[in-house]
MARROFI-470008 format. One record per residue (C-alpha): residue in one letter; residue number from 1; z, y, x. Coordinates in Angstrom, 2 decimals, m for minus. Example, Ala and Ser with C-alpha at 12.3 -4.5 7.8 and 13.67 -1.06 7.14 Angstrom:
<lobas>
{type = A | seq = 1 | pz = 7.80 | py = m4.50 | px = 12.30}
{type = S | seq = 2 | pz = 7.14 | py = m1.06 | px = 13.67}
</lobas>
This chain:
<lobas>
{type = X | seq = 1 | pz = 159.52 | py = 3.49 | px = m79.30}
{type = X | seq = 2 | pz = 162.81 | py = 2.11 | px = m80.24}
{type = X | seq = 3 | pz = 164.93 | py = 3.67 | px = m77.58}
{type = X | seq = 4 | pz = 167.16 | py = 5.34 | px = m80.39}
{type = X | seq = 5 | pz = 168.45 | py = 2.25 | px = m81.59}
{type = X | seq = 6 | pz = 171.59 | py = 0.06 | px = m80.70}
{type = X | seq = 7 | pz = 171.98 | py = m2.49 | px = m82.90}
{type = X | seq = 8 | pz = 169.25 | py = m4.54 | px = m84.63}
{type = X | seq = 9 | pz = 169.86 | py = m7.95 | px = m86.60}
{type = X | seq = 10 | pz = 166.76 | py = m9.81 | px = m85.62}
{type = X | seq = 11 | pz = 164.19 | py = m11.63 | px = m87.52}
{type = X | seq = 12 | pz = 164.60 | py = m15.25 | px = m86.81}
{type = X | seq = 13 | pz = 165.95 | py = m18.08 | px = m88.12}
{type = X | seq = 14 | pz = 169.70 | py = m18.86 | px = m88.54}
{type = X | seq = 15 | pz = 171.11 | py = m20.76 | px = m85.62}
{type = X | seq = 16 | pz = 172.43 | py = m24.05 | px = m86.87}
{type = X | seq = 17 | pz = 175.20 | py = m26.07 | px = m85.82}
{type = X | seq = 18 | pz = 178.52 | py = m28.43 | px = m87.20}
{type = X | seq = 19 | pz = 181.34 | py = m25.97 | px = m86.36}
{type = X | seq = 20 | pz = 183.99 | py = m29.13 | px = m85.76}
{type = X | seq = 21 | pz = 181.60 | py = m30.70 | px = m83.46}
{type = X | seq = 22 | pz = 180.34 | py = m27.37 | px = m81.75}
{type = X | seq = 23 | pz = 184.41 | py = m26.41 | px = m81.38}
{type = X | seq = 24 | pz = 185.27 | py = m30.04 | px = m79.86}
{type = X | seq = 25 | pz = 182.20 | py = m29.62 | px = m77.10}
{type = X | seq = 26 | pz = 183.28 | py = m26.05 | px = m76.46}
{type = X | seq = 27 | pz = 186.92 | py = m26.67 | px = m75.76}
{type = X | seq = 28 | pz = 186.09 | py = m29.51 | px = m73.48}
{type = X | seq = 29 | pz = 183.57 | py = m27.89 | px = m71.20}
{type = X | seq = 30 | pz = 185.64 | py = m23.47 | px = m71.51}
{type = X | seq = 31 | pz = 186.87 | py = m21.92 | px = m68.69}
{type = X | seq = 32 | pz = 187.81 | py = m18.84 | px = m68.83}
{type = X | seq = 33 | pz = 185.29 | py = m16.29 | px = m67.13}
{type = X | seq = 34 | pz = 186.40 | py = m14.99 | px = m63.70}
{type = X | seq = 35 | pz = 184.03 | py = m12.99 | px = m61.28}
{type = X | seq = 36 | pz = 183.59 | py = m9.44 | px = m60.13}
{type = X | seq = 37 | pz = 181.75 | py = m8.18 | px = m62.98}
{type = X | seq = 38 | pz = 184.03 | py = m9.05 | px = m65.58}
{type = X | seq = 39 | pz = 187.24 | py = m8.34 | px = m63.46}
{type = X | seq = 40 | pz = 187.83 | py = m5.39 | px = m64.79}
{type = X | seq = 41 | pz = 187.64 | py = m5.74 | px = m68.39}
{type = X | seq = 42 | pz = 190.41 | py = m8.52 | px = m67.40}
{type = X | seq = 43 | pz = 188.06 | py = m11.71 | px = m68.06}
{type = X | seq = 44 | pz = 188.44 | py = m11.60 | px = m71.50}
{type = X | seq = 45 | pz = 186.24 | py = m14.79 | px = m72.41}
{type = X | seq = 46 | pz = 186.02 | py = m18.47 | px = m72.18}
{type = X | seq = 47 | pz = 182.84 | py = m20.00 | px = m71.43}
{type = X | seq = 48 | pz = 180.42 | py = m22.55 | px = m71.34}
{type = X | seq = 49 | pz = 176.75 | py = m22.30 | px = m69.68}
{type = X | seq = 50 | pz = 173.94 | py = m23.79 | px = m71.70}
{type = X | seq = 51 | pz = 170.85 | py = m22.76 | px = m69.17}
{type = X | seq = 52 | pz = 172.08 | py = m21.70 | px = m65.57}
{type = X | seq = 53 | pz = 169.63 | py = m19.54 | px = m63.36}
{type = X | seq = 54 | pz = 167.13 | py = m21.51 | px = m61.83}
{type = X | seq = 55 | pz = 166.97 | py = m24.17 | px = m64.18}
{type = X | seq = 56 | pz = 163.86 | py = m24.98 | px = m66.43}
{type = X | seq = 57 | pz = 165.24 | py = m26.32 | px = m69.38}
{type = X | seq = 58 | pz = 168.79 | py = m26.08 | px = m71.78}
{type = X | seq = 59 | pz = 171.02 | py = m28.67 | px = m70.65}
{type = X | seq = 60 | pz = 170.60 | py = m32.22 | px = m72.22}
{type = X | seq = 61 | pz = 173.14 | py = m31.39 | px = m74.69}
{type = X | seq = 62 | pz = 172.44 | py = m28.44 | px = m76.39}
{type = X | seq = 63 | pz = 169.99 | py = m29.84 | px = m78.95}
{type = X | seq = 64 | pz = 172.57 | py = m32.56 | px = m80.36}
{type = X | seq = 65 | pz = 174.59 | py = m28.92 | px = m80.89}
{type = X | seq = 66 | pz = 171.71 | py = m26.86 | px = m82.05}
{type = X | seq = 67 | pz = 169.62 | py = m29.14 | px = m83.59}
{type = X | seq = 68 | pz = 166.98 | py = m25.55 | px = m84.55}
{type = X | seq = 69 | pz = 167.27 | py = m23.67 | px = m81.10}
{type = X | seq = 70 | pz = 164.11 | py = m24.81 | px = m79.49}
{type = X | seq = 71 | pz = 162.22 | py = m23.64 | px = m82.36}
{type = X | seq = 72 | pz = 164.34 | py = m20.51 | px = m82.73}
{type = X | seq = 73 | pz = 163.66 | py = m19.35 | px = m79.02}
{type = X | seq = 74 | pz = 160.42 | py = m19.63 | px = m79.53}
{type = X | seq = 75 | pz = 160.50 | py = m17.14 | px = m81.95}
{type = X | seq = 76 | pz = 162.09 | py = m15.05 | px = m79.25}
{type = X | seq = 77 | pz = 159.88 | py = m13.08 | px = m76.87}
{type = X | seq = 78 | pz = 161.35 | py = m13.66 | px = m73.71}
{type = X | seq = 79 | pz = 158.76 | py = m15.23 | px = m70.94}
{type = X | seq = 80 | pz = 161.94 | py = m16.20 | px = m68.26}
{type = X | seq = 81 | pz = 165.12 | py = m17.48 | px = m68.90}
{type = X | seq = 82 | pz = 168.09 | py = m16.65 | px = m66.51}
{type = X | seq = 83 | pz = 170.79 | py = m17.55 | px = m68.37}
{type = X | seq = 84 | pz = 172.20 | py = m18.70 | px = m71.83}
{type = X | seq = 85 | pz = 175.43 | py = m18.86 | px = m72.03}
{type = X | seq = 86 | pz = 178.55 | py = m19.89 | px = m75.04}
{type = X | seq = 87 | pz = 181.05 | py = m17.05 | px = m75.01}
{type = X | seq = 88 | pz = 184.38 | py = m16.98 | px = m76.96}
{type = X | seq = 89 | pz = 186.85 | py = m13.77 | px = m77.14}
{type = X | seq = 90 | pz = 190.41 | py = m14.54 | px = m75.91}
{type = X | seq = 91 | pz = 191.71 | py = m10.96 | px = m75.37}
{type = X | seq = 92 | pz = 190.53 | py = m7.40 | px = m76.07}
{type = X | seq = 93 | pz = 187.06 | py = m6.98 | px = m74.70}
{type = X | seq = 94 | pz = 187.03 | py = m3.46 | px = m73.37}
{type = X | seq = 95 | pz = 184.46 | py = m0.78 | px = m73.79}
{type = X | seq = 96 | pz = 181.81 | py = m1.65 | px = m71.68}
{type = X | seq = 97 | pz = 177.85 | py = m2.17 | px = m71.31}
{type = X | seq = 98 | pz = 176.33 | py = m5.73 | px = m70.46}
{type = X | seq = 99 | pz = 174.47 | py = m6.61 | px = m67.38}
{type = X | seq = 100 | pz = 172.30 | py = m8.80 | px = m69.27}
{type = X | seq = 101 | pz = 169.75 | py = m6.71 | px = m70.50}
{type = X | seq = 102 | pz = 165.87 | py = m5.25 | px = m69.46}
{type = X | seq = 103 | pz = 166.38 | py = m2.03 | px = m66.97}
{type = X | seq = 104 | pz = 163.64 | py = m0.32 | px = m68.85}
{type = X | seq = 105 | pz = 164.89 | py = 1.74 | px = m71.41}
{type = X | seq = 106 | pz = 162.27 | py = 2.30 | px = m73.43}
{type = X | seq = 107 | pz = 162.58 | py = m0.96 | px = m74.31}
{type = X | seq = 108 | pz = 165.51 | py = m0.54 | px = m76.46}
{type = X | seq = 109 | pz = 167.94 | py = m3.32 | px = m77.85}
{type = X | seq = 110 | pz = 166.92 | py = m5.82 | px = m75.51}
{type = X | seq = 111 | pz = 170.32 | py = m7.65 | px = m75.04}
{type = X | seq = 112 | pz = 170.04 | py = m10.81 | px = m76.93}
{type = X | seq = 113 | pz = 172.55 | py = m12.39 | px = m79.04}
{type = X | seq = 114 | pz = 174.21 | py = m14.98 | px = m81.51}
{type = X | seq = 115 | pz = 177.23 | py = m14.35 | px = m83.60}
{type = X | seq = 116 | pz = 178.06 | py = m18.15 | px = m84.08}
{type = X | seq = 117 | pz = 182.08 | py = m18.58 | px = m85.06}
{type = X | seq = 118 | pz = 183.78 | py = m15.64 | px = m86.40}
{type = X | seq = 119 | pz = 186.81 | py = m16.34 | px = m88.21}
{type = X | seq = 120 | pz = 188.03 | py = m12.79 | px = m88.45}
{type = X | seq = 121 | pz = 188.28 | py = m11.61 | px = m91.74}
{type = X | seq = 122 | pz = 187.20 | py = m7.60 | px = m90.72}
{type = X | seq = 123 | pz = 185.04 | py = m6.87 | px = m88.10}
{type = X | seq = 124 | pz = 186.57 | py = m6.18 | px = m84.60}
{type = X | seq = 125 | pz = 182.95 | py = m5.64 | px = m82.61}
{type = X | seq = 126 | pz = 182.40 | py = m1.77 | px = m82.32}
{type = X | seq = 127 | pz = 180.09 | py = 0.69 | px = m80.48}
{type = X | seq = 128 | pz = 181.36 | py = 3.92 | px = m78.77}
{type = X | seq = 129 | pz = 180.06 | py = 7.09 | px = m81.16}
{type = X | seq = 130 | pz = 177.74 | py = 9.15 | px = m78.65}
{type = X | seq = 131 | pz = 175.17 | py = 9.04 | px = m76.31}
{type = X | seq = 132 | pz = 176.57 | py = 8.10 | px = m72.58}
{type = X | seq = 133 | pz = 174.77 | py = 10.56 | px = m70.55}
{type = X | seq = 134 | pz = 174.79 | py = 13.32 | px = m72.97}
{type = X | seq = 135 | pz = 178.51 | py = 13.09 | px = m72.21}
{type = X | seq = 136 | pz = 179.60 | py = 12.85 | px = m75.83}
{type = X | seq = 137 | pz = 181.33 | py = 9.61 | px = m75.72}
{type = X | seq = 138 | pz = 183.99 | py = 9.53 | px = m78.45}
{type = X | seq = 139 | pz = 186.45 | py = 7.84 | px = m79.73}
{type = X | seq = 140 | pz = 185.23 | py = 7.48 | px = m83.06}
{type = X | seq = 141 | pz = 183.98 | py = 3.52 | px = m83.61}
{type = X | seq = 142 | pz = 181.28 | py = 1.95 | px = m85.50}
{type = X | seq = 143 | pz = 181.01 | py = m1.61 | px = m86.96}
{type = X | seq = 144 | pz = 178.38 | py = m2.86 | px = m87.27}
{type = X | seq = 145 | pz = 177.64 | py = m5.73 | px = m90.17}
{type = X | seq = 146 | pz = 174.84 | py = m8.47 | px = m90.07}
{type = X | seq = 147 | pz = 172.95 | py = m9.94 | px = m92.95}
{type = X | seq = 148 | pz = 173.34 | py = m13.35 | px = m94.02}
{type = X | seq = 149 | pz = 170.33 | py = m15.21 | px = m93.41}
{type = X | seq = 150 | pz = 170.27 | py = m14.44 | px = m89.38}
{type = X | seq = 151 | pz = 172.67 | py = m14.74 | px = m86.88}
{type = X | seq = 152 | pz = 170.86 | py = m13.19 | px = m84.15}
{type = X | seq = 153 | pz = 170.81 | py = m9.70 | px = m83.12}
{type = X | seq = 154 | pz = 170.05 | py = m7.21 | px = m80.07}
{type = X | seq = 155 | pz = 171.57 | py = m4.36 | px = m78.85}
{type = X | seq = 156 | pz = 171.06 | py = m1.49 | px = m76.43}
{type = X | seq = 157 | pz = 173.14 | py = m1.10 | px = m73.50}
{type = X | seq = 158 | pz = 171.74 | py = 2.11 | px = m72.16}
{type = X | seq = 159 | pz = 172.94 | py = 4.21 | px = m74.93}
{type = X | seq = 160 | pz = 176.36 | py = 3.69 | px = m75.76}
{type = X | seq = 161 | pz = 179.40 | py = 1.36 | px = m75.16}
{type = X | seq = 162 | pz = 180.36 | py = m1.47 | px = m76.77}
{type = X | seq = 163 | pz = 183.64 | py = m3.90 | px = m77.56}
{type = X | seq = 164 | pz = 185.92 | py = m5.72 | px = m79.44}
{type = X | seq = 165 | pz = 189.34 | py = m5.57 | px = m80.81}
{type = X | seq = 166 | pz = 191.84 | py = m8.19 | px = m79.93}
{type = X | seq = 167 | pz = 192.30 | py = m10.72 | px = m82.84}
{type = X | seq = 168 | pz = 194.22 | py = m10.51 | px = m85.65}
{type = X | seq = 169 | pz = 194.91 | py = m14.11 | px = m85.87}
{type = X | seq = 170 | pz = 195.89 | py = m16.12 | px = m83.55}
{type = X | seq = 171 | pz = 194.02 | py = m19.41 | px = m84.70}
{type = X | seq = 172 | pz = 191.14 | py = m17.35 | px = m85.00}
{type = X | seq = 173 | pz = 188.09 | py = m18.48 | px = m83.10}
{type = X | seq = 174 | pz = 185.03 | py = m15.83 | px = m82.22}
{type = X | seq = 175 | pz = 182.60 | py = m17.72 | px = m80.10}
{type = X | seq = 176 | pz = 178.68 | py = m15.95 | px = m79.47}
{type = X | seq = 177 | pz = 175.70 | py = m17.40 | px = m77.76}
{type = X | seq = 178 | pz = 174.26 | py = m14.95 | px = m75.10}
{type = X | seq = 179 | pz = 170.63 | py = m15.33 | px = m74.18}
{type = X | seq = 180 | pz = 169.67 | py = m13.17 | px = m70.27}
{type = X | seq = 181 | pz = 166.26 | py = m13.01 | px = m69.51}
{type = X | seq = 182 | pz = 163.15 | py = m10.88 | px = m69.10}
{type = X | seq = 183 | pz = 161.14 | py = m10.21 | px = m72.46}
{type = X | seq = 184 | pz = 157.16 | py = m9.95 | px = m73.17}
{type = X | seq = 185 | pz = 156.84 | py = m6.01 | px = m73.71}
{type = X | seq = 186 | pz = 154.63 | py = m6.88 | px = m76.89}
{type = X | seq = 187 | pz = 156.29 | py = m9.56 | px = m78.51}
{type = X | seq = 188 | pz = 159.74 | py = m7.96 | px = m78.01}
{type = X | seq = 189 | pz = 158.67 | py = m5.07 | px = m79.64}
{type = X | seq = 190 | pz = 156.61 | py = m6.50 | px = m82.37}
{type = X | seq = 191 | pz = 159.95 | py = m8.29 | px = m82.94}
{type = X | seq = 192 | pz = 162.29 | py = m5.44 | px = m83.10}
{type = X | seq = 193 | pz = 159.42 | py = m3.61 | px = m85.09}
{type = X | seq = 194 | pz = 159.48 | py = m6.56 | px = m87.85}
{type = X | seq = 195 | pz = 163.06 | py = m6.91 | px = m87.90}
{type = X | seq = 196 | pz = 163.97 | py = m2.78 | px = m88.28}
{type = X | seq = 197 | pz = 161.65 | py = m2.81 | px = m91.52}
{type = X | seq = 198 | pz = 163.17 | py = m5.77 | px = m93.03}
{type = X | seq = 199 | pz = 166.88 | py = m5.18 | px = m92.14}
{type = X | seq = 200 | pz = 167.03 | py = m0.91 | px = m91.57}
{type = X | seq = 201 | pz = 170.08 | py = m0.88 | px = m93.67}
{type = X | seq = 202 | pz = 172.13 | py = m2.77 | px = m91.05}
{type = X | seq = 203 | pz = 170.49 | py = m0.94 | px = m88.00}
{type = X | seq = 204 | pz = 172.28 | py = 1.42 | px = m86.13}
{type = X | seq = 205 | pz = 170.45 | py = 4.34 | px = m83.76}
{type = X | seq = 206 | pz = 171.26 | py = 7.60 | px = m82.75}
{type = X | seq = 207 | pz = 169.63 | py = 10.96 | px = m82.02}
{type = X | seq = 208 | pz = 168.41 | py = 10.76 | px = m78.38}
{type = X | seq = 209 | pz = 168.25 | py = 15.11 | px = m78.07}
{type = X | seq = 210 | pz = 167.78 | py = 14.39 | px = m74.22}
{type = X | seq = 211 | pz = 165.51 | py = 12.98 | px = m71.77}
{type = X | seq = 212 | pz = 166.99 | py = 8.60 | px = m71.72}
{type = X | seq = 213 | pz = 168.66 | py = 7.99 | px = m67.94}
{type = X | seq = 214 | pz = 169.16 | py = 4.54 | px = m66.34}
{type = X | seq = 215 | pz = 172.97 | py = 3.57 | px = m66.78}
{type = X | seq = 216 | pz = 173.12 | py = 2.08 | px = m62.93}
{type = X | seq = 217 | pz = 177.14 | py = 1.09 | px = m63.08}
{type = X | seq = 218 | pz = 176.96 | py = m1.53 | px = m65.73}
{type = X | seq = 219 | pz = 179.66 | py = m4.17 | px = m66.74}
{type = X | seq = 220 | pz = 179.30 | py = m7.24 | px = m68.19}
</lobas>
């Protein structure tokens, strides 16, 4: 239904959180990411895990930083949580497609996420113009923008590629909260329904002119 689409600011409430305090947790619990899936985009992020697979609940101090989040993920429609996770930029983030998202691609943007700290003063987060198995990839980039009463947003890793520039400042900060999980079919499309009407200026979709394949070699 929304398979076209590959970028959708969602619905929901605004994250809150006190950036000082938020920084000072972060930079005492980062390390930078290093594992075989993000190896070769050269581990371009710090992180911080805020549910780890196999847990039933956000770590004891994630409501102290998010004082909304419980009543923001309900508004979400996932039914399982693998993994939520703090990420900050520290290098160029390479074209690539995420791992976390639904391998059904009818469901569209199902790659959940949180622009939290951005201190960049332009955008440096792009999509890849084209379609990836129409073979049109280009080099042309898009930028997306986001409204300002929501932070959240999804985005479709079937279609396209996505990254990030390197920073233009070097006491910028760009931190994002990534949410991996498996999503009720009806809520997350009632979701992305609601949130296409309200905010289809800021949505981004292309013209899917042949039959959607499964991207199997996806990177993080």
């Amino acid at each position: 239904m929304f398979n076209n689409y590959y970028f959708v600011p969602l619905d929901v409430p605004k994250l809150l959180y006190n950036r000082s305090a938020l920084l000072t947790f972060f930079d005492n619990n980062k390390y930078r990411v290093d594992d075989p899936v993000s190896k070769p985009l050269d581990d371009p992020w710090n992180i911080v895990w805020l549910w780890r697979r196999g847990s039933n609940n956000f770590e004891s101090f994630v409501e102290t930083l998010f004082p909304n989040l419980i009543e923001i993920f309900n508004c979400l429609p996932h039914y399982y949580i693998n993994n939520v996770a703090l990420l900050e930029q520290v290098i160029e983030v390479k074209p690539h497609c995420d791992v976390s998202k639904e391998n059904s691609i009818d469901l569209g943007p199902s790659s959940y996420r949180c622009m939290l700290i951005n201190d960049e003063p332009n955008s440096t987060f792009y999509f890849k113009e084209g379609v990836r198995w129409q073979g049109n990839l280009r080099d042309t980039e898009i930028f997306p923008t986001m409204p300002c009463d929501t932070n959240f947003f999804a985005i479709n890793n079937h279609i396209t590629m996505h990254g990030s520039h390197t920073l233009t400042k070097s006491t910028s900060r760009k931190i994002m909260l990534t949410v991996w999980g498996n999503v009720d079919i009806t809520k997350h499309i009632a979701l992305l329904d609601k949130s296409i009407k309200k905010y289809k200026e800021y949505c981004l979709q292309c013209n899917l002119n042949q039959n959607p394949q499964l991207v199997t070699t996806p990177i993080l």
